[in-house]
N, C-alpha and C positions, 0 to 999 in steps of 0.2 A: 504494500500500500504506500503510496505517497503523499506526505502530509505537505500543505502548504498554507502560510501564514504570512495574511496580507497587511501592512502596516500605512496606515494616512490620516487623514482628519477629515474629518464628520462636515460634510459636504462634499466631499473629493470621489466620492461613487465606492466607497470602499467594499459597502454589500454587496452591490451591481455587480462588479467586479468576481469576485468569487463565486457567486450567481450563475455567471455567463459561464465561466470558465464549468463549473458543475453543467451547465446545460447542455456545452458544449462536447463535454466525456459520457454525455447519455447520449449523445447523435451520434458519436463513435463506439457505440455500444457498449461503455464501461463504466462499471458504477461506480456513484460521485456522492459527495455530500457538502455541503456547503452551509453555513451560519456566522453569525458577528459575534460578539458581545461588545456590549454598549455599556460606557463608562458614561460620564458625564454625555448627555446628550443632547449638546449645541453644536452649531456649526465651528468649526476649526480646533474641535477637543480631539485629542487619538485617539482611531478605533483602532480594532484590529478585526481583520474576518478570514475565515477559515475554509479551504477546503480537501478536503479527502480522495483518493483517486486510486481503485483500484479495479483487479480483475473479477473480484468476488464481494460476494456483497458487504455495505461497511454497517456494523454495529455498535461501533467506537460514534461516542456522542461528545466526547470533552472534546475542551479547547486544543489548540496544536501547542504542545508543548517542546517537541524534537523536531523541529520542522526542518524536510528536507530541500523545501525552498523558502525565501522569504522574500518579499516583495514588496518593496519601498517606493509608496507612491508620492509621499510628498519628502523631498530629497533632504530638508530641515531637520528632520526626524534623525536622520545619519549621525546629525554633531549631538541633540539633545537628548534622546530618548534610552536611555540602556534596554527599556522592553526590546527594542528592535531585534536583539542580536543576542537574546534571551533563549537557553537551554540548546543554540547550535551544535549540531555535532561537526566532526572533522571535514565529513563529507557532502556538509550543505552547501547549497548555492543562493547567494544572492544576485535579484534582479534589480537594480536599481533607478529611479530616476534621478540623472545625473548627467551633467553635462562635461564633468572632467575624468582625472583620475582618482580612483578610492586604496588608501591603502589597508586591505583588511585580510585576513588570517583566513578568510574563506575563498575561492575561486567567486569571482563579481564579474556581473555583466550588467552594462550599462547601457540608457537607449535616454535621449535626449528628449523626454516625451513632451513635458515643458515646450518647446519649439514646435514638436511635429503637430501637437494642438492646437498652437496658436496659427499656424501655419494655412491650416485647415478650418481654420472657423472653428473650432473644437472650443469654446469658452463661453462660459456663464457663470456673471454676476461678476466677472472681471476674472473667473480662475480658468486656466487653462484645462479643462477635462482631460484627464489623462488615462484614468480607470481604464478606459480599454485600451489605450493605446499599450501601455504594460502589459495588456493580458497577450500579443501581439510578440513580444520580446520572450515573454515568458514560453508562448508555445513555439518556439523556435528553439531554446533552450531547454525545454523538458523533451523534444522531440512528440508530447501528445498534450492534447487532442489534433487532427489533424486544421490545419490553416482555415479548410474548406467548412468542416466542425465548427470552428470558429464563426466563422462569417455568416452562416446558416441560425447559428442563436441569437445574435446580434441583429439579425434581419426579424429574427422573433419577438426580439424586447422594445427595439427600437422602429419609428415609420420615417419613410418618405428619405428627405433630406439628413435625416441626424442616424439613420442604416446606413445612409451609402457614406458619409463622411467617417461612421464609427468603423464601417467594414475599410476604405482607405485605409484609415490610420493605421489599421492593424497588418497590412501588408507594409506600408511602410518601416513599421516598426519589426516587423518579422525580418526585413531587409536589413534593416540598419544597426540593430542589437550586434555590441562586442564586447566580448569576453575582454576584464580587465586584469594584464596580468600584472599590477602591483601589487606583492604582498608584505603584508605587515610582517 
């Protein structure tokens, strides 16, 4: 099973985000599970949301504590937050939004999502949407759900203009996503 543990602030699509990606590993026929927990719940508090990704079915209901990926949607979170980088193992990977280098003890891959959504019209209320743009780098990096998975749930959640912009983004960022090899 692979566990993945999403990290942003409360407006930034943090549920969405692991939502799609769950919706997306049942169109590729593998069972998913997906949930948040919700700390303080205003816009720009940390959340974290969670999802599960296996070949058999999941019955594990707690939070991701060993998470084999984790997923840094708003880049801020890197200098302030120690939940972020909370109970990793050796062999975890981070995906981060981030536009430089990171120097961290884990294999990092980084996709400049910041830009690719403003880029894109991707923004409300002044923030850049990036939620799926991440989920984009991430499946390129996990090797599943496939791309196509991806774009098909997206086409589910979202209508019209803000499917075809979210579906974009996520090839983009499937293209653009790189492994950062600075280690701490």
């Amino acid at each position: 099973m692979l566990e993945i543990r999403f990290h942003g602030r409360g407006g930034q699509g943090v549920v969405t985000a692991s939502n799609l990606l769950a919706e997306a590993c049942g169109l590729d026929n593998l069972y998913s599970s997906a949930f948040p927990i919700y700390g303080a719940e205003r816009r720009g508090a940390e959340i974290e949301a969670y999802c599960r990704i296996s070949d058999s079915p999941i019955r594990v209901t707690s939070p991701v504590e060993e998470p084999d990926y984790v997923v840094v949607i708003d880049p801020s979170l890197l200098r302030i937050s120690k939940a972020v980088f909370r109970g990793m193992k050796t062999t975890s990977k981070v995906v981060a939004n981030y536009s430089g280098e990171l120097q961290l003890k884990w294999r990092t891959f980084t996709i400049n999502a910041n830009k690719i959504a403003t880029e894109l019209g991707l923004v409300k209320s002044g923030w850049p949407m990036v939620n799926v743009v991440m989920l984009g780098a991430l499946v390129r990096v996990m090797g599943i759900p496939s791309l196509e998975a991806l774009k098909r749930a997206i086409e589910e959640e979202f209508e019209g203009r803000v499917a075809e912009l979210n579906a974009k983004a996520v090839e983009v960022a499937y293209k653009e996503v790189k492994e950062n090899y600075v280690l701490a």
